[in-house]
KEKE-3310 file (N, C-alpha, C; in steps of 0.2 Angstrom, whole numbers, plus 5000, padded with zeros to 4 digits):
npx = (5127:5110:5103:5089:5076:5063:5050:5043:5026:5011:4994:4979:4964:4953:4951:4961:4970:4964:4966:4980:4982:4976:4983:4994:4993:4985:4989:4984:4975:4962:4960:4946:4938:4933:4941:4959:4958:4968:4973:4981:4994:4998:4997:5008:5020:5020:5023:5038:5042:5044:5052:5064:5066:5066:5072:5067:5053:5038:5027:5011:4999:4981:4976:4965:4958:4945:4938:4936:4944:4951:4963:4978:4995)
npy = (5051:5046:5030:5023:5010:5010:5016:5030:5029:5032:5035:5025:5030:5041:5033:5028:5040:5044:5037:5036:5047:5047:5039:5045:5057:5052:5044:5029:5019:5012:5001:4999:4988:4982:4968:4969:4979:4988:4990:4985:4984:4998:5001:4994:5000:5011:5009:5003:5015:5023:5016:5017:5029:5029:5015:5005:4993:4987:4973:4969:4956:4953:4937:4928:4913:4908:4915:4922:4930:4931:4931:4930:4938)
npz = (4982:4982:4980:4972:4976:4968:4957:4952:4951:4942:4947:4939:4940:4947:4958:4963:4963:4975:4984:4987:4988:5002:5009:5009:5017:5031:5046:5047:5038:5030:5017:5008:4994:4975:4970:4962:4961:4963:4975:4985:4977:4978:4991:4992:4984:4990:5003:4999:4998:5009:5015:5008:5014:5030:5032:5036:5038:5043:5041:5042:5046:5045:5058:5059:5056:5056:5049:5032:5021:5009:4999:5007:5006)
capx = (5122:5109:5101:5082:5075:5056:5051:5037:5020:5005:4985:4977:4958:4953:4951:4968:4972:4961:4967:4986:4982:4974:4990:5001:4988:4984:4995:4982:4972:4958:4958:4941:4936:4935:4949:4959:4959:4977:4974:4988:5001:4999:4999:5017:5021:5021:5026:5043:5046:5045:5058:5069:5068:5068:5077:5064:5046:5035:5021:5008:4991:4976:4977:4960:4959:4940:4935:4936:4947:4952:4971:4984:5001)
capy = (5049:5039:5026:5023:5006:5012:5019:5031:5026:5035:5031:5026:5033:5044:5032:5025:5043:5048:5030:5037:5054:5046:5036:5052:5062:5049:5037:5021:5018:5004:5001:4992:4988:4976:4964:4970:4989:4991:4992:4980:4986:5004:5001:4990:5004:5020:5008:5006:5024:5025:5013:5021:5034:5026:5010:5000:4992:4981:4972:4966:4955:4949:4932:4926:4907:4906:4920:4921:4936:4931:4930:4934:4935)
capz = (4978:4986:4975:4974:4973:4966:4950:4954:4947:4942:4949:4934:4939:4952:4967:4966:4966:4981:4988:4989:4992:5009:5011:5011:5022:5038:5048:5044:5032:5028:5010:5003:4988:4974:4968:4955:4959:4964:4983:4990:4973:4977:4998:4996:4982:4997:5009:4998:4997:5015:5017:5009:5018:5035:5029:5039:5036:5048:5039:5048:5045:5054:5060:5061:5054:5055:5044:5025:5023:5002:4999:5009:5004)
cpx = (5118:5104:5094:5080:5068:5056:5044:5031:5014:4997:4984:4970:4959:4951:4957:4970:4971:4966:4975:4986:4982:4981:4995:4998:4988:4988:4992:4978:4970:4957:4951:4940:4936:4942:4951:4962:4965:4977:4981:4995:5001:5002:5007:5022:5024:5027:5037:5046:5048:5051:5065:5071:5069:5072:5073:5057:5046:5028:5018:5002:4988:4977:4971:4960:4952:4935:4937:4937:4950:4960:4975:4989:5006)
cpy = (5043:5034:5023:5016:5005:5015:5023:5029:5033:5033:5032:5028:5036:5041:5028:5033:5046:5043:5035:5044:5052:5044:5041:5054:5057:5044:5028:5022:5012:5004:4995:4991:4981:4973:4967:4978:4991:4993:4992:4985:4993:5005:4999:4997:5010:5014:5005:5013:5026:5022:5015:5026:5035:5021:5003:4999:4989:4980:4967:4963:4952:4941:4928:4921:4906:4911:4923:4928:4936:4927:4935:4932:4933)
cpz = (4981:4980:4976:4969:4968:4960:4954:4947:4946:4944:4942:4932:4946:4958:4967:4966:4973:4986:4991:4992:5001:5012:5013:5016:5029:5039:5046:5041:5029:5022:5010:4999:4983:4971:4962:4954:4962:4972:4986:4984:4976:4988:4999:4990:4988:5000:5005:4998:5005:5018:5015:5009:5024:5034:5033:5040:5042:5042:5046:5044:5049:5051:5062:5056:5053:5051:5035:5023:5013:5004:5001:5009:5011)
residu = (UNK:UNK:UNK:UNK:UNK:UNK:UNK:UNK:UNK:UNK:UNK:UNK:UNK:UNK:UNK:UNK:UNK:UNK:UNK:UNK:UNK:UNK:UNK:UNK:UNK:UNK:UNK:UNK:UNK:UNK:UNK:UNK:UNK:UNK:UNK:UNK:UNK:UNK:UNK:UNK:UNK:UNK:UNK:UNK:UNK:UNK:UNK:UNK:UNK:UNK:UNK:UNK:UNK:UNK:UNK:UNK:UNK:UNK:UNK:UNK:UNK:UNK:UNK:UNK:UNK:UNK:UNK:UNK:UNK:UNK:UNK:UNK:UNK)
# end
């Protein structure tokens, strides 16, 4: 029995579905948009499912100090 740490979710309008379609369909993926609209929830959502199924993540972000990039976790 293997045991799944994720509930699956539903997109609640058509660009969070289109959003995750992308996410399934290509290896990267530049989400833009405004704040709010479930980009990051729905990116760390996949990238649980992926883990367990490989059992290993890598996050990564940019590192640029001199540019006003919002909130990064």
């Amino acid at each position: 029995m293997t045991r799944s740490y994720t509930k699956n979710i539903l997109p609640l309008n058509t660009s969070q579905e289109k959003y995750l379609q992308a996410i399934n369909d290509f290896p990267i993926i530049i989400g833009c948009g405004a704040a709010g609209g479930g980009k990051t929830f729905l990116a760390v959502y996949r990238a649980c499912k992926e883990f367990e199924k490989f059992g290993k993540l890598i996050l990564v972000r940019p590192a640029i100090a001199t540019e006003s990039l919002g909130y990064l976790p």
